[in-house]
C-alpha positions as CSV (number, residue, x, y, z in Angstrom):
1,X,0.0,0.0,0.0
2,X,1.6,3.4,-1.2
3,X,1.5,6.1,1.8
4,X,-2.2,8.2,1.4
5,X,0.1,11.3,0.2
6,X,3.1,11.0,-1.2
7,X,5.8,12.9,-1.1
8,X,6.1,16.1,-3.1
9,X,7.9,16.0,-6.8
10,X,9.4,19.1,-5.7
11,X,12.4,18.3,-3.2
12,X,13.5,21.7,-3.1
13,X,10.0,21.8,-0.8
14,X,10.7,22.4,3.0
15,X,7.9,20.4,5.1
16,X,6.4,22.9,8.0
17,X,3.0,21.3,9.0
18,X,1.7,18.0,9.3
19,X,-2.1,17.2,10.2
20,X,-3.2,13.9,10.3
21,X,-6.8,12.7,10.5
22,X,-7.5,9.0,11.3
23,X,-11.0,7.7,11.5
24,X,-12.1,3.7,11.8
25,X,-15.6,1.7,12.1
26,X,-16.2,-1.4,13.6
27,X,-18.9,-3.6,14.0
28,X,-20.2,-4.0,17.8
29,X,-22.9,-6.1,17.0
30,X,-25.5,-6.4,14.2
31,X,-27.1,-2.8,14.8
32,X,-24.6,-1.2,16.2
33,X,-20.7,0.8,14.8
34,X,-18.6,2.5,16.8
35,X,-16.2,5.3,14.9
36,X,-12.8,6.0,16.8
37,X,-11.4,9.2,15.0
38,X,-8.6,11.3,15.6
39,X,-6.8,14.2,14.9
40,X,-3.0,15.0,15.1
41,X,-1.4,18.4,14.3
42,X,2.8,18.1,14.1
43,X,5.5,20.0,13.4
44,X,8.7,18.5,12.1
45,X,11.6,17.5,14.1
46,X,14.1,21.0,14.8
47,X,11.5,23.4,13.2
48,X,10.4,25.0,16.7
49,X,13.1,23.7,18.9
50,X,16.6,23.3,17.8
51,X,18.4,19.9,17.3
52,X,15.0,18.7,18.8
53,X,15.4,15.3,17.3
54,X,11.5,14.2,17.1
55,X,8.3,16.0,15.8
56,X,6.5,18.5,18.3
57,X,2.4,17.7,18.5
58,X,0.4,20.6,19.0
59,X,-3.1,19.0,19.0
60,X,-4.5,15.3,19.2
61,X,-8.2,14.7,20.2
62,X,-9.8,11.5,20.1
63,X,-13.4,11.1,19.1
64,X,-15.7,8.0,19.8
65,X,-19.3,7.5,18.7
66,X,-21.4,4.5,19.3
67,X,-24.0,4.7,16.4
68,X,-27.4,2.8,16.1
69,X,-27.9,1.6,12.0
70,X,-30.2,1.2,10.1
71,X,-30.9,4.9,12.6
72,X,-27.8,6.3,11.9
73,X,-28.6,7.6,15.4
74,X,-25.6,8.9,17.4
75,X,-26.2,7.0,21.4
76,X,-22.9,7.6,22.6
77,X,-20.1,10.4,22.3
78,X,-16.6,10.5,24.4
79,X,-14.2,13.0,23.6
80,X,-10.6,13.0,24.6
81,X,-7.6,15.4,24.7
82,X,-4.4,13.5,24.5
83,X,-2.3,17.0,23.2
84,X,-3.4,20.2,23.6
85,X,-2.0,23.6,24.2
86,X,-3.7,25.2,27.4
87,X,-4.6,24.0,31.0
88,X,-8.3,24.9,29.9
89,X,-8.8,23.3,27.1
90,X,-10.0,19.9,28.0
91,X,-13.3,22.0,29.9
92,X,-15.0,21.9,26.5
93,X,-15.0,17.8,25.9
94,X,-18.2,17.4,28.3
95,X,-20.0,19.6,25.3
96,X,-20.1,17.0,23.0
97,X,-22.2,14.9,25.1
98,X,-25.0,17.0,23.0
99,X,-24.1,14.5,20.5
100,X,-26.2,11.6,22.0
101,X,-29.9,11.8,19.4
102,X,-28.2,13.3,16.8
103,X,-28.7,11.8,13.3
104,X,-25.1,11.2,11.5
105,X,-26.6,11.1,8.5
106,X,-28.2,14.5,6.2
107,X,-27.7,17.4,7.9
108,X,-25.2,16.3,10.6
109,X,-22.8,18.9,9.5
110,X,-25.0,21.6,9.7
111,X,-26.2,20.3,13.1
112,X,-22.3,20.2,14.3
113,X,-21.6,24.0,13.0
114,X,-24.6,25.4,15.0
115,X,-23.5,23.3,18.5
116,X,-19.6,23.2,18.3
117,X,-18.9,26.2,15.9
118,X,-16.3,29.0,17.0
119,X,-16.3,29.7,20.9
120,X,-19.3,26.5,21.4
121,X,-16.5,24.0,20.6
122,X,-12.4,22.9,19.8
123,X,-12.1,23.7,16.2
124,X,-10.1,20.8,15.9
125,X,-12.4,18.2,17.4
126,X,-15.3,20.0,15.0
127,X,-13.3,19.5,12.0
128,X,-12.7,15.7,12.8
129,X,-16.4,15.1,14.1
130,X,-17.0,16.4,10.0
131,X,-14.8,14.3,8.4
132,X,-16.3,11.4,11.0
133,X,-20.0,11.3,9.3
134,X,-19.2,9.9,5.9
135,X,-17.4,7.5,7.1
136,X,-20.7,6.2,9.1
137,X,-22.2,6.3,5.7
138,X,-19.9,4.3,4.5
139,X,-19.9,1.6,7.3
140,X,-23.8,0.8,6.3
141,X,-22.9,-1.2,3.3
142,X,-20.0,-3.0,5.8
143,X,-22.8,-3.6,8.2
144,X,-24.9,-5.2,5.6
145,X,-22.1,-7.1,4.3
146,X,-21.0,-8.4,7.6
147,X,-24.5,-9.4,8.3
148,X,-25.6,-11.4,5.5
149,X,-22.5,-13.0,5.8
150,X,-22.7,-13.9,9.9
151,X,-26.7,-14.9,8.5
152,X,-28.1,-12.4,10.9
153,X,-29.9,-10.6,7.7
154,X,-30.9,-11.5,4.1
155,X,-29.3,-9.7,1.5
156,X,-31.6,-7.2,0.2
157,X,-33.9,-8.1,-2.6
158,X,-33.7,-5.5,-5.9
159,X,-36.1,-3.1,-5.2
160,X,-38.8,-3.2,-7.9
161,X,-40.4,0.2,-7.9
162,X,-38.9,3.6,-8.7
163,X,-40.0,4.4,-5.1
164,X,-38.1,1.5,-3.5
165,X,-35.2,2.7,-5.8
166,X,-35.2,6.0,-4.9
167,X,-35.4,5.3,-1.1
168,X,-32.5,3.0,-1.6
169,X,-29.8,5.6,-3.0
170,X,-31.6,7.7,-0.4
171,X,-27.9,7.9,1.2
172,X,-25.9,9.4,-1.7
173,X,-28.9,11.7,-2.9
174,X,-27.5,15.4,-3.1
175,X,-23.9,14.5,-1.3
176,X,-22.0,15.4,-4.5
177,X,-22.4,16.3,-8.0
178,X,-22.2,12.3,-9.1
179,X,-25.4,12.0,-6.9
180,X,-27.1,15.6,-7.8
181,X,-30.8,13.8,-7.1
182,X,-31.6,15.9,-11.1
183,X,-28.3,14.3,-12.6
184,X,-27.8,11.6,-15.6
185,X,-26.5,8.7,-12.5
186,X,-29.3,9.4,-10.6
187,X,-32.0,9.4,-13.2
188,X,-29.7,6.1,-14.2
189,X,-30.8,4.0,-10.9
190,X,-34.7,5.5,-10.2
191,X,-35.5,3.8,-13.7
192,X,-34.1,1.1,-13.2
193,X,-30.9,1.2,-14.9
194,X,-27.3,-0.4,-14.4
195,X,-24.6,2.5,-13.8
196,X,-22.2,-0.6,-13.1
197,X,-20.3,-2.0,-9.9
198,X,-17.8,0.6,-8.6
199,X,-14.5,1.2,-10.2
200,X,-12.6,-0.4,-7.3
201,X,-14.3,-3.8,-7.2
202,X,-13.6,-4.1,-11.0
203,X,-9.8,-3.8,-10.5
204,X,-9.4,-5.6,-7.4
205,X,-11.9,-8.8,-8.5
206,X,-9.9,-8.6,-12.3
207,X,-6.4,-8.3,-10.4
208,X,-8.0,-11.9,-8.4
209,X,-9.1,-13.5,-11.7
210,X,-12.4,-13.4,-10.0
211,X,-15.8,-12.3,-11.7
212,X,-17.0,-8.9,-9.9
213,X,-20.7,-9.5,-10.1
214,X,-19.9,-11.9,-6.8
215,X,-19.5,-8.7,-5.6
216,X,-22.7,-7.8,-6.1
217,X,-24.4,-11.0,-5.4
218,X,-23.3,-11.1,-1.8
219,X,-24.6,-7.5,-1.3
220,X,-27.8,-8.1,-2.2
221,X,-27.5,-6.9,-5.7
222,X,-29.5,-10.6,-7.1
């Protein structure tokens, strides 16, 4: 696996900031994820203290939130400050207990702006809580996966009627402009239409010599 960015073409380039976000599912139990995200702010080794042979944090917070699926309903929220740069800071983390009821899903950013925006919040836990919803999105077609496969669920049938189409892309609806709910992919899918397994199972089930529509088979796709 190649590093997530790598290094600049340019050499001549003199590093001065590194953020880092980290954020992982897992399965609890068959209605139930739990996302552990973090975020990591670090300067490089020397920059703000000489001959300081190791990078300097300035930030790390650690979010975790238990989340009920199909609900996408937040029931648990812990926040923790592992780095940080003043005695007071940590007196915010009991704030984000006003996550417990929130929907991840639509409208969880907006949500998270109005509660933890600017002086209501640490505008690094904020940013990772943002870049923490997707990745519950993502996690529903894990959890389904997982589930058929432990035969606590049946895959999911092909929905027959535009309706039932609709309601099932109801997730990606509107998130970007692949998904604009009045685009050509979207229209694709409500009528009933094949835009084709993902890019990524293609490559990976022809670099096995396997036949991607298993793929779709074991995710209910008939």
């Amino acid at each position: 696996m190649t590093d997530i960015l790598p290094p600049p073409l340019d050499t001549s380039l003199e590093e001065i900031h590194d953020r880092s976000y980290v954020v992982k599912s897992y399965r609890k139990d068959d209605r139930t994820v739990v996302l552990r995200g973090a975020v990591r702010d670090e300067k490089p080794a020397g920059l703000y203290i000489p001959d300081d042979p190791e990078p300097l944090p300035l930030h790390h917070m650690i979010v975790v939130l238990t989340v009920a699926i199909p609900e996408m309903t937040i029931t648990d929220a812990r926040v923790e400050f592992e780095v940080y740069p003043h005695g007071g800071c940590p007196a915010i983390t009991s704030h984000y207990e006003k996550l417990v009821g929130l929907s991840i899903a639509r409208g969880f950013t907006h949500k998270v702006r109005e509660l933890f925006g600017g002086p209501r919040g640490c505008t690094h836990t904020t940013a990772l809580l943002q870049a923490m919803a997707p990745v519950a999105i993502q996690s529903v077609w894990s959890m389904r996966a997982l589930n058929v496969a432990a035969g606590t669920m049946q895959p999911e049938p092909e929905p027959k009627t535009r309706e039932e189409r609709l309601s099932r892309m109801s997730f990606n609806l509107n998130t970007c402009h692949i998904w604009d709910e009045n685009g050509e992919q979207a229209r694709v899918v409500a009528d009933g239409g094949d835009i084709g397994l993902p890019i990524w199972i293609e490559d990976r089930y022809t670099k096995l010599g396997r036949d991607p529509k298993e793929w779709r088979k074991g995710m209910g796709g008939g």
